[in-house]
Backbone of each chain as ProteinMPNN parsed JSONL, in Angstrom:
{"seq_chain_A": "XXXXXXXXXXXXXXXXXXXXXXXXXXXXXXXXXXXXXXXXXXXXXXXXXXXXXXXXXXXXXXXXXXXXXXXXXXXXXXXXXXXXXXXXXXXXXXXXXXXXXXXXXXXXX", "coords_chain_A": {"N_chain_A": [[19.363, -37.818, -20.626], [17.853, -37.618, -22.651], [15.982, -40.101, -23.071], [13.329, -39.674, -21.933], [12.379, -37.225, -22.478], [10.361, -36.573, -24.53], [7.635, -37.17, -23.598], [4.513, -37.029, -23.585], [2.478, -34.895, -21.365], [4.106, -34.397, -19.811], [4.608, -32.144, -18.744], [2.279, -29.858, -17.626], [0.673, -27.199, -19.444], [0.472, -23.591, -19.098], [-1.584, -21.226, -20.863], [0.664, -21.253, -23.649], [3.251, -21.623, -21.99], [4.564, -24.217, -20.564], [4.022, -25.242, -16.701], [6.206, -26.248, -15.356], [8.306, -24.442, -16.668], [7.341, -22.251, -15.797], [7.132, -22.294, -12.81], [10.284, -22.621, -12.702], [11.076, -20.258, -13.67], [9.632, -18.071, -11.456], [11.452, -18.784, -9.27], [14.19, -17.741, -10.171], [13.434, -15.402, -10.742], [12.822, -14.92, -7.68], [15.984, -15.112, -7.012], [17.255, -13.398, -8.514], [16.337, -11.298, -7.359], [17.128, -11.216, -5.324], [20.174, -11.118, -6.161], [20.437, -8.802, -6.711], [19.806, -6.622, -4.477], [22.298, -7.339, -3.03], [24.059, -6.914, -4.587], [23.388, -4.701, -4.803], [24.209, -3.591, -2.027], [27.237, -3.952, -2.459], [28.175, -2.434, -3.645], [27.655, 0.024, -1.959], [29.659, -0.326, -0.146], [31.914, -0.349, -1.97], [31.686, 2.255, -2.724], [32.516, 3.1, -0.475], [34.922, 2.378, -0.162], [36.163, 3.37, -1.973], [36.076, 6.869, -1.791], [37.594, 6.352, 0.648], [40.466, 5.748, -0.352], [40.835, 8.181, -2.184], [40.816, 9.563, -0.377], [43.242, 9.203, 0.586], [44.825, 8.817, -1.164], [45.444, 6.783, -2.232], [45.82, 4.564, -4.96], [42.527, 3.583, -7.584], [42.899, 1.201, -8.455], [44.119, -2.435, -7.763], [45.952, -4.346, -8.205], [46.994, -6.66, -6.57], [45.312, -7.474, -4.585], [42.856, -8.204, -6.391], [43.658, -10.162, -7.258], [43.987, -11.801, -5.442], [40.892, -12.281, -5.04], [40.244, -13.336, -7.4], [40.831, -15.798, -6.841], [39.816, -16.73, -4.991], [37.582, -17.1, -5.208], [36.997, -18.149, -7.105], [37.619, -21.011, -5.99], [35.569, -21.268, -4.259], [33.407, -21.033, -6.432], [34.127, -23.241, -7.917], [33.505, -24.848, -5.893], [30.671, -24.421, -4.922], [29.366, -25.584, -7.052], [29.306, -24.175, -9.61], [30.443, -22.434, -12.776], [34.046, -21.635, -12.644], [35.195, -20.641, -14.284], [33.144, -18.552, -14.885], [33.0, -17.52, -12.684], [34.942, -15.846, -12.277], [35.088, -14.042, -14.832], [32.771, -13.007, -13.889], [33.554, -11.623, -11.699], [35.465, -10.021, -12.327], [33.924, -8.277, -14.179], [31.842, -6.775, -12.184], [34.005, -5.994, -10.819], [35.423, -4.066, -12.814], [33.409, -1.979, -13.234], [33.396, -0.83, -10.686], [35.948, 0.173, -10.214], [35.405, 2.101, -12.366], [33.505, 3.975, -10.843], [35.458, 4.586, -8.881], [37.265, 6.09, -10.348], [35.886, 8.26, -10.774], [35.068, 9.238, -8.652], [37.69, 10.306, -7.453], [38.282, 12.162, -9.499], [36.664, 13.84, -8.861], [37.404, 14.999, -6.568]], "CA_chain_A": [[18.237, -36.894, -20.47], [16.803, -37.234, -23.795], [14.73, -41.033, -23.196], [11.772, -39.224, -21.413], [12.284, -36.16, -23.326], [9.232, -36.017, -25.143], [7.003, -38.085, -22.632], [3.051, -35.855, -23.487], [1.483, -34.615, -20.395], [5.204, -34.316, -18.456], [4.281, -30.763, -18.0], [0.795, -29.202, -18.419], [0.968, -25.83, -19.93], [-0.624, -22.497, -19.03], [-1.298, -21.034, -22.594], [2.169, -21.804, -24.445], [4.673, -21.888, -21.172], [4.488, -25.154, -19.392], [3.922, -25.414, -15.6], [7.601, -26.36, -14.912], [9.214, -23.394, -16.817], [6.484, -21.103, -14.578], [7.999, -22.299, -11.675], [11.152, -22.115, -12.804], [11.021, -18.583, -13.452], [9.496, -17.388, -10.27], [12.847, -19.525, -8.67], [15.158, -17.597, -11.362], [12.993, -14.203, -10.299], [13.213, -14.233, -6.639], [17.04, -15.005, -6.553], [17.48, -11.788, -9.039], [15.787, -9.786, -6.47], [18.826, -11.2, -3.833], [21.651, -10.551, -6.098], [20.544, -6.958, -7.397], [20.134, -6.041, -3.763], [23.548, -7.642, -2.518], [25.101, -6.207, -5.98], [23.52, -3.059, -4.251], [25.093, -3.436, -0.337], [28.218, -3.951, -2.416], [28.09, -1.197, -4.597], [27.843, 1.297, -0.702], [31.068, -1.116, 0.445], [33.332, -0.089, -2.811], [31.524, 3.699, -2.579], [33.483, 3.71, 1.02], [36.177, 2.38, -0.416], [36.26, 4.939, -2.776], [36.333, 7.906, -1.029], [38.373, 6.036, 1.32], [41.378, 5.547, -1.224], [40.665, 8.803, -2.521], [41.479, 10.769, 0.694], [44.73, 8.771, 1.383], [45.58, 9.162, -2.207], [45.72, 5.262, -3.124], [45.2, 4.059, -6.989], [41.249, 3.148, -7.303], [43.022, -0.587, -8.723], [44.725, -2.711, -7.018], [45.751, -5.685, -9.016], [46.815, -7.884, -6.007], [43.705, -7.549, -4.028], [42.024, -8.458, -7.325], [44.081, -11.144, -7.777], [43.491, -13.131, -4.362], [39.749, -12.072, -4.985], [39.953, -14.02, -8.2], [41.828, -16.779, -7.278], [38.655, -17.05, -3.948], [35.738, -16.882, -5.825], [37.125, -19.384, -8.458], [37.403, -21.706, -5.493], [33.946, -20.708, -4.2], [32.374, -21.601, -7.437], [34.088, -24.92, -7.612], [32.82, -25.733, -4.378], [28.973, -24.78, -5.206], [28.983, -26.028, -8.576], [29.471, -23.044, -10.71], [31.583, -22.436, -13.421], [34.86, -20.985, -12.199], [35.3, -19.398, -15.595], [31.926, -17.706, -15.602], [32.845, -16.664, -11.771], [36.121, -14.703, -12.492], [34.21, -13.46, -15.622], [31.548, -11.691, -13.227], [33.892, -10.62, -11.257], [36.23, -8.568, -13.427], [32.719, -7.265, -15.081], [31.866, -6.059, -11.27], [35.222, -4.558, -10.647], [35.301, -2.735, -14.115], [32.01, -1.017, -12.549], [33.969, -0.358, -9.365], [37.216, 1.046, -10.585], [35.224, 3.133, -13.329], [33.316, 4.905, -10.132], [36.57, 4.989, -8.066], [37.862, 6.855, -11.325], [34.929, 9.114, -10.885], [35.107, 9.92, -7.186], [38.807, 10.5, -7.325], [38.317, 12.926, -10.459], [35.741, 14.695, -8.776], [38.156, 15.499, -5.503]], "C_chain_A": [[17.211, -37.048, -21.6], [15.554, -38.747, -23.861], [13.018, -40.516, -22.989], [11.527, -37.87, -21.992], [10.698, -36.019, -23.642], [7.846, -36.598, -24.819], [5.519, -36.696, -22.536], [2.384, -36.028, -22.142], [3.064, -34.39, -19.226], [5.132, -32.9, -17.826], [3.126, -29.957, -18.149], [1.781, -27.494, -18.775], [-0.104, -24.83, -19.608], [-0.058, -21.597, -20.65], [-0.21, -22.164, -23.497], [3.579, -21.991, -23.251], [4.555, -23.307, -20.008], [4.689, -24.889, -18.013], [5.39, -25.235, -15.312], [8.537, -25.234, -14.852], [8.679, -21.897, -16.085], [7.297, -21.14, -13.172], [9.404, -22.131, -11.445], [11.777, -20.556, -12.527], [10.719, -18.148, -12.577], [10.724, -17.656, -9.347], [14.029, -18.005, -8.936], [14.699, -15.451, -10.888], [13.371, -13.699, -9.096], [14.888, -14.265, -6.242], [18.134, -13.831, -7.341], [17.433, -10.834, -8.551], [17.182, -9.942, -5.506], [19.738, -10.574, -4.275], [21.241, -8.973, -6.22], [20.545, -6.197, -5.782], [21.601, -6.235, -2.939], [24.572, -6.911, -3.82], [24.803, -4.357, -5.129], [23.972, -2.666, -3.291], [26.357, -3.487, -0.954], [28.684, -2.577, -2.743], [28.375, 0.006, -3.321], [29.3, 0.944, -0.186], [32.24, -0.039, -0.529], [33.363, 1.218, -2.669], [32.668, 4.009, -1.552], [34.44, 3.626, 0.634], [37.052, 3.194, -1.498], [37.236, 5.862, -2.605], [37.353, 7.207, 0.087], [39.947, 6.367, 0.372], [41.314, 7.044, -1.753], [41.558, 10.119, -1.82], [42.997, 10.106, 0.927], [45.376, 8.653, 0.095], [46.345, 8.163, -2.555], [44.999, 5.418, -4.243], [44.189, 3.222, -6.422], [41.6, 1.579, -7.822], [43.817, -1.066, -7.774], [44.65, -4.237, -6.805], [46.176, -7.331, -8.12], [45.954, -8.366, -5.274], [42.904, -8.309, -4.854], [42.558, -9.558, -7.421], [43.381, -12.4, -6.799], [42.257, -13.083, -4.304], [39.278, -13.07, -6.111], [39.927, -15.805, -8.306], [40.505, -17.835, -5.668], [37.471, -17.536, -4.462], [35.852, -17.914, -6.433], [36.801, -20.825, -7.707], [36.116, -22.023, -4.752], [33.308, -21.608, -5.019], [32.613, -22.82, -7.643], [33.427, -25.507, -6.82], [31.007, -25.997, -4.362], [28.711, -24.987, -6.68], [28.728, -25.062, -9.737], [31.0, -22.921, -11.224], [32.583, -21.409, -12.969], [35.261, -19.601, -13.184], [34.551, -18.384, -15.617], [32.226, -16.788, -13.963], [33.84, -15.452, -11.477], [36.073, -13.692, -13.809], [33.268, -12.308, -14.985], [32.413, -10.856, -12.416], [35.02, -9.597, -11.164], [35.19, -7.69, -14.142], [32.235, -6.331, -13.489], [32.933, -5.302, -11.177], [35.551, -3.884, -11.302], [34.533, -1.533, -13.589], [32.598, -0.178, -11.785], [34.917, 0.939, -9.708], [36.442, 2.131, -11.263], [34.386, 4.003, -12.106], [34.392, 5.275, -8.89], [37.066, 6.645, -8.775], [37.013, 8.67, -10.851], [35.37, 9.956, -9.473], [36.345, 10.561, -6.93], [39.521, 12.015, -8.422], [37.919, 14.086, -9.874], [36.416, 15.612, -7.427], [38.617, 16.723, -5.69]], "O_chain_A": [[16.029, -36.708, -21.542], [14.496, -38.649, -24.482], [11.977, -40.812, -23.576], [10.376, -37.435, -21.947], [9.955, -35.343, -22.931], [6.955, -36.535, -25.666], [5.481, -35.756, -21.743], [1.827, -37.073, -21.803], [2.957, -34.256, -18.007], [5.499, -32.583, -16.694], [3.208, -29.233, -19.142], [2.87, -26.989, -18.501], [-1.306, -25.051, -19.761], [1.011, -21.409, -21.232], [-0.301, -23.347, -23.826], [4.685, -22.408, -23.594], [4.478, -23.198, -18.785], [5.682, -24.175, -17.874], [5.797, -24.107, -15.034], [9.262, -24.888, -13.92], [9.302, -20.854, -15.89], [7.916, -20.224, -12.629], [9.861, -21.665, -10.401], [12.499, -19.993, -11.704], [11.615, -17.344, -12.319], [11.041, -16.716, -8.619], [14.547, -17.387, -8.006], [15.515, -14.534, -10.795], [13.967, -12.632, -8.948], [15.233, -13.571, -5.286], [19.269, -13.485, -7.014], [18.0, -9.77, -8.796], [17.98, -9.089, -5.117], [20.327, -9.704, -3.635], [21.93, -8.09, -5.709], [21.242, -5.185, -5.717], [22.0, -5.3, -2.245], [25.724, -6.498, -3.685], [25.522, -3.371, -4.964], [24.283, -1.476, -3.254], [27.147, -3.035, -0.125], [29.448, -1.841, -2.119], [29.212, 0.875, -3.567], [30.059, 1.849, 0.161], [33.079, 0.74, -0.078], [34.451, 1.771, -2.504], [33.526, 4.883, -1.679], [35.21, 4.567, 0.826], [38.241, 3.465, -1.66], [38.427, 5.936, -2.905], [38.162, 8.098, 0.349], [40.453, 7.46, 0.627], [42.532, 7.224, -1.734], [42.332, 11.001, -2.192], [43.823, 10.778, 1.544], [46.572, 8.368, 0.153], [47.483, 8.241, -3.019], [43.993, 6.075, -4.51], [44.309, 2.466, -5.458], [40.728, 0.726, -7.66], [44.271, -0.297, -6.926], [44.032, -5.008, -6.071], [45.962, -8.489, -8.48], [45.74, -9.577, -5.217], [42.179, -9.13, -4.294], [41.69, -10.332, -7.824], [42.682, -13.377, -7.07], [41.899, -13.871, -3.429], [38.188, -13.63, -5.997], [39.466, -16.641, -9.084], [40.42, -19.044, -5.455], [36.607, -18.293, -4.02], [34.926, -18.725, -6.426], [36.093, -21.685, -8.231], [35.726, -23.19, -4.741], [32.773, -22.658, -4.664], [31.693, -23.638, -7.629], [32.818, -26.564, -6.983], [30.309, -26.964, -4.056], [27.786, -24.456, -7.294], [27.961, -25.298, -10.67], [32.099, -23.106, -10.701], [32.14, -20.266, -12.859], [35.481, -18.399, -13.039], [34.905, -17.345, -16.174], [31.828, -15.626, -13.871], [33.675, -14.466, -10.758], [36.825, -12.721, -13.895], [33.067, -11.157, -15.373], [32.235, -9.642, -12.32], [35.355, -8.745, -10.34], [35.468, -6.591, -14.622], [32.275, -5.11, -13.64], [32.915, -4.092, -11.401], [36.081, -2.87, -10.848], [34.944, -0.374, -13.533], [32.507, 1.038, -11.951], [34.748, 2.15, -9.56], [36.718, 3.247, -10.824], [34.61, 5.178, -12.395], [34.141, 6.153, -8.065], [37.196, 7.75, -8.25], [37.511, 9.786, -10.7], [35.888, 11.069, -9.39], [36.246, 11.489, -6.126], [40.576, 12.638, -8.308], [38.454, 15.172, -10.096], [36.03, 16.766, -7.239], [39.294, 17.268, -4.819]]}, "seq_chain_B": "XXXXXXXXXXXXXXXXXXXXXXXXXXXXXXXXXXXXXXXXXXXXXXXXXXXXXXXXXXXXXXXXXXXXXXXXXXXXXXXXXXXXXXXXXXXXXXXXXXXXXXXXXXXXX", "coords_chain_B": {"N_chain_B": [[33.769, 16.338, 0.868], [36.327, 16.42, 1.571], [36.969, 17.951, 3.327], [37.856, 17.084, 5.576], [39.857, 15.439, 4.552], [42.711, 14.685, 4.654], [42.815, 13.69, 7.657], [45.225, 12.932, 9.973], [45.381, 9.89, 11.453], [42.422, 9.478, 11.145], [41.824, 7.062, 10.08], [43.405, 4.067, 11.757], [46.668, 2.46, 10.685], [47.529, -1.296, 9.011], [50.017, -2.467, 8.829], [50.725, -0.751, 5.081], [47.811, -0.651, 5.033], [44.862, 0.956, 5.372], [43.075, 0.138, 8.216], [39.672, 0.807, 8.391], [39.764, 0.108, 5.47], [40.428, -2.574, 5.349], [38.098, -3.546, 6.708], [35.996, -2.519, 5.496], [37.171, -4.067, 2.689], [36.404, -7.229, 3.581], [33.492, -7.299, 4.423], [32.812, -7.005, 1.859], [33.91, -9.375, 0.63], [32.078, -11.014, 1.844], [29.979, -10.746, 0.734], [30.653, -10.795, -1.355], [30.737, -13.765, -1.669], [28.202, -14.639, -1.191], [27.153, -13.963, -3.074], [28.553, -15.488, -5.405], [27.135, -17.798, -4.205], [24.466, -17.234, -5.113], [24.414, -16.858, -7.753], [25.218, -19.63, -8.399], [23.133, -21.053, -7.555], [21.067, -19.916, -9.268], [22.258, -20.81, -11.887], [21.536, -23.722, -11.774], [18.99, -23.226, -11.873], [18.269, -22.735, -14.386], [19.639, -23.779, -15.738], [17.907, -26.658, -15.77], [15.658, -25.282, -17.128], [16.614, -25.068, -19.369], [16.916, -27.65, -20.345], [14.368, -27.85, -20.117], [13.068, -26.234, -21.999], [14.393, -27.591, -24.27], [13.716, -30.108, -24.639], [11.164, -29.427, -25.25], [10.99, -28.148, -27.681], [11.445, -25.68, -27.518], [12.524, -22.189, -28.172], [16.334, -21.091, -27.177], [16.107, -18.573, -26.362], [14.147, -16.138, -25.358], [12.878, -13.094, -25.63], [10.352, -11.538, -24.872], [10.316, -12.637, -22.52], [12.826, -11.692, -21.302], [12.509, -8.995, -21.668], [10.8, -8.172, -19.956], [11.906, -8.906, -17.485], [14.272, -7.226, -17.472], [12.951, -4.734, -17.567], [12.102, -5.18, -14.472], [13.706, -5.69, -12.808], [15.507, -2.997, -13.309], [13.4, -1.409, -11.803], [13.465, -2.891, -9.276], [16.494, -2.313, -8.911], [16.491, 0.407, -8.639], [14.692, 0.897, -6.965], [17.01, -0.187, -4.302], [18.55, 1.694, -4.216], [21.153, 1.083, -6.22], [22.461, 1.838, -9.962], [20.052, 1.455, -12.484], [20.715, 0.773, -15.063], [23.497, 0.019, -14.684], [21.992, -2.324, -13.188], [20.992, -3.505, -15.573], [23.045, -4.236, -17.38], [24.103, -5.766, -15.524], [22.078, -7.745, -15.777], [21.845, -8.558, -18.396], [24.235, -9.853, -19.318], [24.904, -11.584, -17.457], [22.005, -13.341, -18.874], [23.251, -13.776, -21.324], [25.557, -15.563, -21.082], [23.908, -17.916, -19.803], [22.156, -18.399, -22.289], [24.264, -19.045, -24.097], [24.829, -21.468, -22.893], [22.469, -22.818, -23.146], [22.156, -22.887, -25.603], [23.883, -24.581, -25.942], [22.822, -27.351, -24.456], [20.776, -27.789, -26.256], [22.251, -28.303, -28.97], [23.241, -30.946, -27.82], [21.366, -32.815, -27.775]], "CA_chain_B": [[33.978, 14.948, 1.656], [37.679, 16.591, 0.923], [37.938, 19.105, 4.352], [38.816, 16.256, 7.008], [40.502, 14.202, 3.976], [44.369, 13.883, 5.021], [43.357, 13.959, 9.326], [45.838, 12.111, 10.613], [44.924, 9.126, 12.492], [41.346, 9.156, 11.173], [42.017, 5.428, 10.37], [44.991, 3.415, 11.38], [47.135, 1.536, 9.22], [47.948, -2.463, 9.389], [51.235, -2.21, 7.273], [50.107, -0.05, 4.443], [46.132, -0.737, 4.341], [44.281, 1.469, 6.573], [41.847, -0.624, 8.922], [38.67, 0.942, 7.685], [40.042, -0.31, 4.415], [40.449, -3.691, 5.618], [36.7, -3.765, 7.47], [35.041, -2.788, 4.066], [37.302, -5.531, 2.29], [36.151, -8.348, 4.451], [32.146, -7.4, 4.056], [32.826, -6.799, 0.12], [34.26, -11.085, 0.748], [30.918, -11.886, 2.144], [28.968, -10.41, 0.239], [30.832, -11.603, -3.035], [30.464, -15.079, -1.486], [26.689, -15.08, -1.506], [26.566, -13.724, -5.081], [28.421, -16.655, -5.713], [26.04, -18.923, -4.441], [23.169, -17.113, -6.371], [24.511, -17.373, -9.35], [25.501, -21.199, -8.691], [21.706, -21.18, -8.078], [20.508, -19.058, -10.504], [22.089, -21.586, -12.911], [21.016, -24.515, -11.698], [17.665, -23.035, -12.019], [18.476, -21.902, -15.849], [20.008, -25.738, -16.62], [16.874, -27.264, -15.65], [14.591, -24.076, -17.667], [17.119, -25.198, -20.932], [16.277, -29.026, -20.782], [12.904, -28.475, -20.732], [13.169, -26.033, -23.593], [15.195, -28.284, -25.644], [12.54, -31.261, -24.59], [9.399, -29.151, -25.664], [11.482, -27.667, -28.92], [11.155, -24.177, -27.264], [13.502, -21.726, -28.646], [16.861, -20.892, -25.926], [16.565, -17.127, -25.965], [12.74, -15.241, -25.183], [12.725, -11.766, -25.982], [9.82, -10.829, -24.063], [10.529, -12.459, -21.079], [14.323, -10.787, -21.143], [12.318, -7.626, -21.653], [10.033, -8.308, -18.513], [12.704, -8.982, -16.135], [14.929, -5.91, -16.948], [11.822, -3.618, -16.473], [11.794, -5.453, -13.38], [14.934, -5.356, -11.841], [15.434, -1.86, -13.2], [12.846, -1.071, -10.758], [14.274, -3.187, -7.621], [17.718, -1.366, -8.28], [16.096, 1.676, -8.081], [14.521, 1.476, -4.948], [17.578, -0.103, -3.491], [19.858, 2.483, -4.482], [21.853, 0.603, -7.409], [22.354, 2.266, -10.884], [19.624, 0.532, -13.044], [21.882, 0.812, -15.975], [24.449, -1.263, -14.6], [21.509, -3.611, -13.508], [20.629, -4.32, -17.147], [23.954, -4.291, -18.011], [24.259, -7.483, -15.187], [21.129, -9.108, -16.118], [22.333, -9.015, -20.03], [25.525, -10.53, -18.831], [24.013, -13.162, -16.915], [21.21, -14.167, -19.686], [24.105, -13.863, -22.628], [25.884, -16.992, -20.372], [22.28, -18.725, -20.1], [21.645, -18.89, -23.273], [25.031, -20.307, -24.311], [24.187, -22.9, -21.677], [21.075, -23.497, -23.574], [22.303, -23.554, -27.023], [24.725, -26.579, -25.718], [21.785, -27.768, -24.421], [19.779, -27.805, -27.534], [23.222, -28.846, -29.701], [23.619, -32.254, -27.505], [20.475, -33.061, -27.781]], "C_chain_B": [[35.489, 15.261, 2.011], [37.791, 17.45, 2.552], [38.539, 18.124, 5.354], [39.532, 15.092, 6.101], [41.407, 13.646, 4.291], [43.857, 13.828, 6.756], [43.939, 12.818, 9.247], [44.951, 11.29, 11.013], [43.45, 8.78, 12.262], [41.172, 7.714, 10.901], [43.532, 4.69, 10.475], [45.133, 2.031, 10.696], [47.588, 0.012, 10.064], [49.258, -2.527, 8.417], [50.565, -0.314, 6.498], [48.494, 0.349, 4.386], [45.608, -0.369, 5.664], [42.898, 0.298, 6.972], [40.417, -0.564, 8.496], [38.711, 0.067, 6.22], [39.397, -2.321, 4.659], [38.872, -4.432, 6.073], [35.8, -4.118, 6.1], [35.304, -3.964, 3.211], [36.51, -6.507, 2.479], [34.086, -8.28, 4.027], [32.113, -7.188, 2.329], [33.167, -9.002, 0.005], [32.986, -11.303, 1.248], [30.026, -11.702, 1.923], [29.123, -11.329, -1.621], [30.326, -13.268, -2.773], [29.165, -15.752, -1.638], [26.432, -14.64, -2.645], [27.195, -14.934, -5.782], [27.485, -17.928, -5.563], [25.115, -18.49, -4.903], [23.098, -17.754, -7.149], [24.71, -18.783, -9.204], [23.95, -21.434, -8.806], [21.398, -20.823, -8.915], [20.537, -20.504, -11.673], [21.67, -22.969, -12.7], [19.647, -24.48, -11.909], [17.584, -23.035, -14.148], [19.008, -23.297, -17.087], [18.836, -26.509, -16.835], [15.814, -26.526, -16.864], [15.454, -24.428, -19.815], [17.285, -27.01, -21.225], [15.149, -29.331, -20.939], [12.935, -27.41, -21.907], [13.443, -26.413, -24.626], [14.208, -29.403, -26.048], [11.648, -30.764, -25.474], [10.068, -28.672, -27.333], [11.364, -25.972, -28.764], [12.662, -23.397, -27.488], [14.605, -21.219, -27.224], [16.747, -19.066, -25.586], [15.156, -16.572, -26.418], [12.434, -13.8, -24.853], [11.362, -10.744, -24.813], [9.358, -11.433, -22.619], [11.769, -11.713, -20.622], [13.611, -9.41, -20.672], [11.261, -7.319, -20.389], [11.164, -7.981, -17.307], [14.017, -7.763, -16.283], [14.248, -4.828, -16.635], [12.029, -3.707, -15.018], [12.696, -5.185, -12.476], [15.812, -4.107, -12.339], [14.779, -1.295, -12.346], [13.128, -1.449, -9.555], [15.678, -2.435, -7.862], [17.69, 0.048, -7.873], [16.26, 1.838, -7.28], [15.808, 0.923, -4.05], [18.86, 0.186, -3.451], [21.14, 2.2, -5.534], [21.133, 1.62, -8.881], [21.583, 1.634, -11.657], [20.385, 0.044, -14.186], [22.755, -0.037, -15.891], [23.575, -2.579, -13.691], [21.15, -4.288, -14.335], [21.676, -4.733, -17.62], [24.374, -5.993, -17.02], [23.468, -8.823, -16.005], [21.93, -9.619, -18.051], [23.903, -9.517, -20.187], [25.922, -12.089, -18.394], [23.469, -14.06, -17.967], [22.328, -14.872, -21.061], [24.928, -15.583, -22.221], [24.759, -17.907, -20.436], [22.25, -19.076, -21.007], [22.897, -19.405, -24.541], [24.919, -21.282, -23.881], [23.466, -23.533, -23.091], [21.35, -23.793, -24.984], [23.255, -25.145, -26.853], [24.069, -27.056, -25.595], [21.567, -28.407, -25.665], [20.661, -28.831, -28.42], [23.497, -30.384, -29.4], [22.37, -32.797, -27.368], [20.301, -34.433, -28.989]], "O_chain_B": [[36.019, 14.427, 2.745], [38.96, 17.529, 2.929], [39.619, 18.353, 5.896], [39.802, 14.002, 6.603], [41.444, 12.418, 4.362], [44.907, 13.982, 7.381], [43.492, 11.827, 8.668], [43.771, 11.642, 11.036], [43.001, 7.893, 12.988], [40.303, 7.141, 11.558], [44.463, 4.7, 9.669], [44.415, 1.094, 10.347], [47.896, -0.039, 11.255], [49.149, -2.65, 7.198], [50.194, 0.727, 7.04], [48.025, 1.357, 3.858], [45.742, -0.978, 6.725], [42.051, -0.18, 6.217], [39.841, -1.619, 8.231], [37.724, -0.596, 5.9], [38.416, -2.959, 4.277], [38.571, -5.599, 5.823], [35.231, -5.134, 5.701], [34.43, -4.766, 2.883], [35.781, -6.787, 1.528], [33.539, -9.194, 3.411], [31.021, -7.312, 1.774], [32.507, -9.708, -0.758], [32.746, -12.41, 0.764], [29.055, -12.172, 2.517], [28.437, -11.932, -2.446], [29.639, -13.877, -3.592], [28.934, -16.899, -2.022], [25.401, -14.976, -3.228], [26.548, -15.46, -6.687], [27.171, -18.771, -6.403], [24.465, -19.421, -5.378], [22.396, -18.71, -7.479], [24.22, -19.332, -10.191], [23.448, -21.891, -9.833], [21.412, -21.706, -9.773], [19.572, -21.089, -12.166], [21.38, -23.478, -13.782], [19.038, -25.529, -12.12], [16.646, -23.431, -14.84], [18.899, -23.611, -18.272], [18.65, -27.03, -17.934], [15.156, -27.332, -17.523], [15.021, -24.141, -20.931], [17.75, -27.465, -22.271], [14.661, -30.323, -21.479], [12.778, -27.975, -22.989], [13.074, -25.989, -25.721], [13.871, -29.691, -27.197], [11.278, -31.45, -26.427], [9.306, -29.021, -28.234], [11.225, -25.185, -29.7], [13.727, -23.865, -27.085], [13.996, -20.943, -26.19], [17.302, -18.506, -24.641], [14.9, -16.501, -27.62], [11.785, -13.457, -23.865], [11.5, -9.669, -24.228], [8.491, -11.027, -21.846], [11.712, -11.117, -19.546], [13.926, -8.795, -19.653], [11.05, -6.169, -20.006], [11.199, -7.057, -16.494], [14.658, -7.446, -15.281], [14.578, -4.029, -15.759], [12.132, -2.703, -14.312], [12.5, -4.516, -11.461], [16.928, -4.074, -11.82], [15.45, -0.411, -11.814], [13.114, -0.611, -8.653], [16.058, -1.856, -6.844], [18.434, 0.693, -7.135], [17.13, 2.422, -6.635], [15.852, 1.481, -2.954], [19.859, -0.399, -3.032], [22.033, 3.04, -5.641], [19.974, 2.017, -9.001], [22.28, 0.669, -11.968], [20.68, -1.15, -14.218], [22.954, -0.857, -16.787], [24.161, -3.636, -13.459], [20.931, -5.492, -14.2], [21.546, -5.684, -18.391], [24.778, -7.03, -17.546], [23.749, -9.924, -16.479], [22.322, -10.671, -18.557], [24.541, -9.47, -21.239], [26.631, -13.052, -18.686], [23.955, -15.167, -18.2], [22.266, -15.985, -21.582], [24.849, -16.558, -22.969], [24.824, -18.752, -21.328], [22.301, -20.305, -21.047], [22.608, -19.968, -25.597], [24.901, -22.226, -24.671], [23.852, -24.443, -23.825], [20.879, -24.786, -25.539], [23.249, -26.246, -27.404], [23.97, -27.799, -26.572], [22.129, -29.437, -26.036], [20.212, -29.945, -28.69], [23.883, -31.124, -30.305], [22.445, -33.553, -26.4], [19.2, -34.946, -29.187]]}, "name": "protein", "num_of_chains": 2, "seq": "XXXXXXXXXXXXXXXXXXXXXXXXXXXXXXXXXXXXXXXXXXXXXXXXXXXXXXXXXXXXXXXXXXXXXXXXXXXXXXXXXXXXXXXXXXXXXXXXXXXXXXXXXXXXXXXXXXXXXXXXXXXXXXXXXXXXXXXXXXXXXXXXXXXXXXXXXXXXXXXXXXXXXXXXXXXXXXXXXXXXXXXXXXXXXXXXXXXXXXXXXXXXXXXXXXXXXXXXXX"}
C-alpha cells in the first residue's frame, strides 16, 4: 500500500479533508443510519421478549441462547469479512443493554 | 401489562420455550445478521478512511467529526424510538475499534 502512498493530486481536497475521505464518510454515515434503526427494531424484539419472560417468570439471561448466538454471528462475520472477535464483542455489549432492561421490566412487575 | 400475565395458553410451549418466544428469537437472528453485515461494511469503509489518513499524515482519531456524528445519530435514535444514550454509547464503541484499526494502520506504515 505504501508505493503510491504519497502520489500529489491522488485526492483533491475540499479545504483540509480530501475528496475520498468526503465520500467515505457519507458511505460510513448512511450505513449508521441502518444500524441505529435495526439496533432500534431490535431493541422492540428483546422489549417483547422482556415482558414476555417476565410474565412466565423466566431469568432475563439465558446463557445458552447466548451462547449459540455467539458461536452464529462469529461465523457470520467470518463469512463477510469481519472480525469475529470484534463481532462477539458487539454482541455481548448489545446483550448487556438487553439483560440490563429485562432487569428493569422484571423489577418493575 | 401484569393482569392477563400467567393466562394459560396465551402462548404455547415447544418443550420449555413458549412459541411467541421462539418467533421474536428468529427476527432478533435476522436482524443481528444484517448488523453484521453493516458493521463488516462499516469497516471496510473505515479501512479504506485509515489508509488514506496514514497516506496524507492525517491524524487516526477526529474529535469534531466524532462529535458531529453522535449529535447525529442521537437524533435518528430519537425519532426511531432507541435510547440515544445507548446510541452514543454504540457509536463510541464502534469508533474506539476504528481507531485501533487506524493506529495499526499508521504503525505498519
Amino acid at each position: 500500500m505504501s508505493s503510491t502512498a504519497s502520489t500529489p493530486g491522488s485526492s483533491r481536497s475540499t479545504g483540509s479533508t480530501p475528496d475520498d475521505l468526503l465520500r467515505l464518510r457519507a458511505s460510513i454515515d448512511n450505513i449508521d443510519a441502518a444500524l441505529i434503526h435495526l439496533l432500534a427494531e431490535r431493541f422492540k424484539c428483546t422489549q417483547q421478549v422482556g415482558e414476555l419472560k417476565a410474565r412466565e417468570g423466566m431469568p432475563p439471561a439465558d446463557p445458552t441462547r447466548e451462547e449459540a448466538q455467539i458461536a452464529r454471528l462469529r461465523d457470520l462475520a467470518d463469512q463477510a469479512g469481519l472480525d469475529p472477535t470484534f463481532a462477539e464483542k458487539f454482541l455481548n455489549f448489545v446483550i448487556a443493554e438487553v439483560i440490563h432492561h429485562h432487569e428493569a421490566i422484571a423489577a418493575s412487575d
